[in-house]
C-alpha positions in Angstrom: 165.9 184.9 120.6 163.7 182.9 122.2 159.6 183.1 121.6 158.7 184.6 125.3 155.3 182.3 124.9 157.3 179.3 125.2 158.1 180.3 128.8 154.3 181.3 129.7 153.4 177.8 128.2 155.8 176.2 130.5 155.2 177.9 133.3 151.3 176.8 132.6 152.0 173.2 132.7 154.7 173.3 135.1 152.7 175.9 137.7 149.1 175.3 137.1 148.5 171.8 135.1 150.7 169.7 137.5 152.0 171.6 140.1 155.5 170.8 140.5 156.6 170.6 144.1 159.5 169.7 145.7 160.6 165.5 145.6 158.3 165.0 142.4 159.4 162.6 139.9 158.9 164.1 136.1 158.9 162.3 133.2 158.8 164.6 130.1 158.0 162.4 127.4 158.2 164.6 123.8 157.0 163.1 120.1 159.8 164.7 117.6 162.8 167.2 118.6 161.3 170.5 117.2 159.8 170.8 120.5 163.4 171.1 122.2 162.7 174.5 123.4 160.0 174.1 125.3 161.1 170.7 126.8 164.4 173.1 127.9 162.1 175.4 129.4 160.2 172.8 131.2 163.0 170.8 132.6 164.6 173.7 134.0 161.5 175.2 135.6 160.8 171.4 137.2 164.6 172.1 138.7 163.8 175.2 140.0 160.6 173.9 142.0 162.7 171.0 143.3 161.5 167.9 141.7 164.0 165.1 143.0 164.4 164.4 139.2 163.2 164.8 136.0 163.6 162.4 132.9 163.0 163.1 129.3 162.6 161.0 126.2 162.3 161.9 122.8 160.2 159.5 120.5 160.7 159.8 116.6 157.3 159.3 114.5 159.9 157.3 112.0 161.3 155.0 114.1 157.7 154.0 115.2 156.8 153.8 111.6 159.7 151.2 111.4 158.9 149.4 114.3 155.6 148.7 113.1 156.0 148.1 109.6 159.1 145.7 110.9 157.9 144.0 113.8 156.7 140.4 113.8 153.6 139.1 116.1 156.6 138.1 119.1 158.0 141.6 119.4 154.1 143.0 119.1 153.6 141.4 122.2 156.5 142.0 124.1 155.8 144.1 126.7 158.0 147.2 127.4 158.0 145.9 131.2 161.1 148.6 132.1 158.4 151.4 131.5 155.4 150.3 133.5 158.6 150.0 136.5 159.7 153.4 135.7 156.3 155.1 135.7 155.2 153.5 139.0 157.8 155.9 140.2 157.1 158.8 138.0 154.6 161.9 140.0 154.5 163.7 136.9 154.2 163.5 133.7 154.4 165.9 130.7 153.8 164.8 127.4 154.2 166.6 123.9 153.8 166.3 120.5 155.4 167.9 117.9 154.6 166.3 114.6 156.2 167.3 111.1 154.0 164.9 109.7 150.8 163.6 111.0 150.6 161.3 108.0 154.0 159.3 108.5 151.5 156.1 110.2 149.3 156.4 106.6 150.3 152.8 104.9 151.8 151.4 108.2 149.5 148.1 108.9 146.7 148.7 111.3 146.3 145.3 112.4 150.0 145.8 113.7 149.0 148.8 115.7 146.1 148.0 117.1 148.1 144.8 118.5 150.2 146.8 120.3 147.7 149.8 121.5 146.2 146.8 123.6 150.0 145.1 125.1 150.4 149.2 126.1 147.4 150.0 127.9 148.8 148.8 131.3 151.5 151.7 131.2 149.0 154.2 129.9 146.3 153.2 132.7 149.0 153.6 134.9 149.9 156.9 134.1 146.5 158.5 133.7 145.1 156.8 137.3 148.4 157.8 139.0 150.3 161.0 137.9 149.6 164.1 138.0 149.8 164.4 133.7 149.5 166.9 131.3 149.3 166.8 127.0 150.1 169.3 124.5 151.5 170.4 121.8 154.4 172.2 120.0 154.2 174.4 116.7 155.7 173.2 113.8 155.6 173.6 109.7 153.5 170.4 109.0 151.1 171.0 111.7 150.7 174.4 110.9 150.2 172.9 107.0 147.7 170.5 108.6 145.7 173.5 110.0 145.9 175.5 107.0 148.1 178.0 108.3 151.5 179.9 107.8 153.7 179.3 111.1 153.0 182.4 112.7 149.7 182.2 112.5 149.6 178.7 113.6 152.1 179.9 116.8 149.6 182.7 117.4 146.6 180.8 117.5 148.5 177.8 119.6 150.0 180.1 122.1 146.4 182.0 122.5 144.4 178.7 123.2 147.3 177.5 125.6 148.3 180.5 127.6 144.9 182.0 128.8 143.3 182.7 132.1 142.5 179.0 133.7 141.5 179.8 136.4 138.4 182.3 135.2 137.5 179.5 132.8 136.8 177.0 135.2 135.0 179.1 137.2 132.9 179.7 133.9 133.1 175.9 134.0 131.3 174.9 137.2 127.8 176.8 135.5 128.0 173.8 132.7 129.0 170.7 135.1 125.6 172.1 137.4 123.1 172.3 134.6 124.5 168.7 133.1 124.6 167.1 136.5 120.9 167.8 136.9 120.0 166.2 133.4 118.3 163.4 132.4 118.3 163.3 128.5 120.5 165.2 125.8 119.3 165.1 122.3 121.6 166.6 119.8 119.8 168.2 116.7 121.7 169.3 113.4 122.1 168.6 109.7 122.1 164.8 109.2 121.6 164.5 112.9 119.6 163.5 115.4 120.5 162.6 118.3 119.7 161.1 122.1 120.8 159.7 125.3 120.6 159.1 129.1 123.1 160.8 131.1 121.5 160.2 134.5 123.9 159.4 137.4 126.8 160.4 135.0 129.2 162.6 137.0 130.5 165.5 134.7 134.1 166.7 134.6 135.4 169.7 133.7 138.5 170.4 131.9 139.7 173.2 132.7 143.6 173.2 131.6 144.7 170.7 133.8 145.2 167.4 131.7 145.6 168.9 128.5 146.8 172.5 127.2 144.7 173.7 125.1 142.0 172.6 127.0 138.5 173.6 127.4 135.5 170.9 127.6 133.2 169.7 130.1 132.3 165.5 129.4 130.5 163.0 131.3 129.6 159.4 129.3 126.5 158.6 128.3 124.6 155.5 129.9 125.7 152.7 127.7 122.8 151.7 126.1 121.0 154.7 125.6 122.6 156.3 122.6 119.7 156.8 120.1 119.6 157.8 116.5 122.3 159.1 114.1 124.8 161.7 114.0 127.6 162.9 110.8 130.5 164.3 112.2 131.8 167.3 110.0 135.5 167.9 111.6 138.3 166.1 109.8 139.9 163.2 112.3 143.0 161.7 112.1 143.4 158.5 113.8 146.2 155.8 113.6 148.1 157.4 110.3 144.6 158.1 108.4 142.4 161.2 107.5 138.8 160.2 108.3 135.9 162.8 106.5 132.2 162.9 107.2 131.8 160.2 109.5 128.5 158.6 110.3 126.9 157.0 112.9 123.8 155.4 113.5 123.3 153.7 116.8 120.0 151.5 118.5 120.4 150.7 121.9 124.0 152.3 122.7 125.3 150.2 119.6 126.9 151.8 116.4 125.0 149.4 114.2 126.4 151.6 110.5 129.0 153.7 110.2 130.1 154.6 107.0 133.1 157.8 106.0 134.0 159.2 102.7 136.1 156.5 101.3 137.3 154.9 104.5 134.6 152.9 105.0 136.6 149.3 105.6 139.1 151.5 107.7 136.8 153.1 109.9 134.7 149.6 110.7 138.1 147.9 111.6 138.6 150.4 113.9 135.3 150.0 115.4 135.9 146.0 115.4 138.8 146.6 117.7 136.7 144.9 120.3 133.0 145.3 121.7 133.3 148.2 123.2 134.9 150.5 120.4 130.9 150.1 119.1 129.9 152.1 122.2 130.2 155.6 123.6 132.5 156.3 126.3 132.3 159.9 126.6 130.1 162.9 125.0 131.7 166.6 125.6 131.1 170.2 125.0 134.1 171.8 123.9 134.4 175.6 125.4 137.8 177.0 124.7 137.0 180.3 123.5 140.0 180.6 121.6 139.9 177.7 119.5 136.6 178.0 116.6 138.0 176.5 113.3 139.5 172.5 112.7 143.1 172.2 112.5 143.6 168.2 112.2 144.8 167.9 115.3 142.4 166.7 117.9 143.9 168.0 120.9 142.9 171.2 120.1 139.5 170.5 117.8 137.8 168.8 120.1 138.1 172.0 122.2 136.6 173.9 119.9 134.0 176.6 120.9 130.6 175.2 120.1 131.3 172.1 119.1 130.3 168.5 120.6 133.1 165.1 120.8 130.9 162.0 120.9 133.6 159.2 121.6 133.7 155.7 120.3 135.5 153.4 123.1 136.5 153.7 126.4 135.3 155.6 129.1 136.6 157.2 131.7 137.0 156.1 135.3 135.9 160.0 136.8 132.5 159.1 134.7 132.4 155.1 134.2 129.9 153.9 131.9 131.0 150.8 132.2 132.7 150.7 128.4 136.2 149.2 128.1 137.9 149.2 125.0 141.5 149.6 123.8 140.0 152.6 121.3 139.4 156.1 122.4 138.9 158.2 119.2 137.5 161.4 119.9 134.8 162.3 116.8 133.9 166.0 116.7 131.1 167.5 115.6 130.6 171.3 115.2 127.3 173.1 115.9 128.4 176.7 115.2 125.6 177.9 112.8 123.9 174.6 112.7 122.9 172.9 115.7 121.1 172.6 119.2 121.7 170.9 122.4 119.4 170.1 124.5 119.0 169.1 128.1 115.5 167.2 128.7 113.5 170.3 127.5 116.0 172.9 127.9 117.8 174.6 124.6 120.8 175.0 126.5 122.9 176.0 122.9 122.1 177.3 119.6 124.1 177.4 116.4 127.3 177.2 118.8 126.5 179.7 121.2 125.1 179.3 124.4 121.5 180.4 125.4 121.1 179.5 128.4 120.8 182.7 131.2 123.4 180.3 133.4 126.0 179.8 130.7 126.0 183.3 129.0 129.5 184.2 130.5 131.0 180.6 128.8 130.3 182.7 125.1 133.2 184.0 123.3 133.7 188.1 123.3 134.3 187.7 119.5 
């Protein structure tokens, strides 16, 4: 029998994320079969709305592994020119991951990967400036090993953070988006952290279950060169294959001039030599999903966590462009819960990961 939360989860991202309507074009694009169920629930819903057509495609994290481990520098930069043509059609797009093992990039060359991240960004700019898109994920045993969790209770907490009220939250929203668009300066204070920037003339953006489910943050981008100071992330990231633990910035004049991690120190700083920009910040958030509050490895979901903050390395975004352009985009997080304030020029607007702020009260968890 059939998990009855796989069809609420479909219905979210068919109903509410996207929107489905009649003569849309879907493209359901899914990262390993486990997540066969839901992609059945999905395409049959799109049907029912009337979507002239759906397409799905099914990746496989091994083949990719091969690919890159196989590949020399002229099929790197072929470009996959059949897929930009396809998604120039495509008005909606549904993407989801359902890894068995987020480690199967580990040893894979990063060079290699980084290569073609760069020759790909046309079809992902594509897609982001001109669907209407949606991420997310699927439960499975190695992601619920990743997050230290049986199944069930990795399904539980999944299907809780995914299928919730979206509407009331982004109501809950639009109290954080007014507060940030009237400040001026953000400082950031915690253990081995200290932290500040310019956010003036930044638009903020909520996320309020629209482009990814779980979702649950409210970003904006900091004014390039304004980032201040230092900052030790203490949620695990993994990024291209590799674990990354206790990474640590410091920054003068927007600029991550150090960064250091617990022995991934010559990974992490290739990573940031991607280009110019990946040394700047593209995007600082406050994650608010009141159903996510521990790590799980999986960055989808952690860097929604309820009181915690995702300063980003790399691109920005167009809703909020700072005017950093990078082919890196690696979402750091940061969580304050027990440790940790944010302020907004000389507002405590959080405290040890719960809001304090009259404005923002409702935002708090009912724990």
């Amino acid at each position: 029998m059939q998990d009855p939360r796989i069809k609420e989860m479909a219905s979210v991202l068919v109903n509410y994320s996207t929107g489905v309507k009649k003569n849309d074009i879907v493209l359901i694009s899914a990262s390993g079969f486990s997540c066969l169920p839901l992609v059945k629930e999905i395409y049959a819903q799109c049907l029912k709305k009337g979507a002239k057509y759906v397409e799905y495609d099914f990746t496989i994290p091994e083949l990719n592994r091969l690919y890159f481990t196989n590949a020399d520098k002229s099929q790197l930069a072929h470009f996959p020119q059949h897929k930009l043509d396809f998604m120039k059609q495509v008005t909606v797009f549904i993407g989801i991951g359902s890894a068995e093992n987020s480690m199967v990039m580990a040893q894979v060359n990063q060079e290699k990967m980084i290569a073609y991240s760069k020759v790909v960004r046309p079809i992902i700019d594509w897609r982001v400036k001109n669907t209407r898109w949606v991420v997310t994920r699927f439960p499975t045993h190695g992601s619920a090993q990743e997050a230290r969790m049986s199944l069930d209770e990795y399904e539980d907490y999944l299907f809780s953070s995914c299928c919730i009220d979206w509407q009331a939250e982004s109501k809950k929203q639009d109290k954080l988006i007014k507060l940030m668009d009237r400040a001026e300066r953000v400082r950031i204070s915690a253990s081995d952290t200290e932290l500040s920037f310019n956010i003036k003339g930044m638009k903020s953006i909520k996320c309020d279950g629209r482009c990814n489910i779980p979702d649950g943050e409210v970003y904006t981008a900091p004014v390039r060169d304004s980032v201040e100071g230092y900052i030790t992330y203490n949620c695990p990231s993994i990024y291209q294959g590799k674990e990354f633990n206790d990474v640590r910035f410091e920054f003068s004049k927007g600029k991550i001039i150090k960064a250091t991690a617990a022995a991934s120190n010559t990974s992490l700083n290739r990573i940031l030599d991607t280009d110019e920009g990946a040394r700047f910040i593209g995007e600082f958030a406050i994650g608010v999903n009141p159903k996510i509050r521990v790590p799980m490895r999986n960055i989808l979901f952690d860097e929604k966590i309820f009181g915690s903050i995702h300063l980003t390395p790399g691109q920005c975004y167009e809703e909020c462009d700072n005017g950093n352009k990078s082919a890196v985009h690696w979402d750091l997080v940061k969580i304050l819960t027990g440790d940790g304030e944010i302020w907004f020029d000389n507002v405590l607007i959080q405290k040890d990961g719960y809001f304090v702020h009259e404005a923002l009260l409702d935002l708090n968890p009912g724990d």
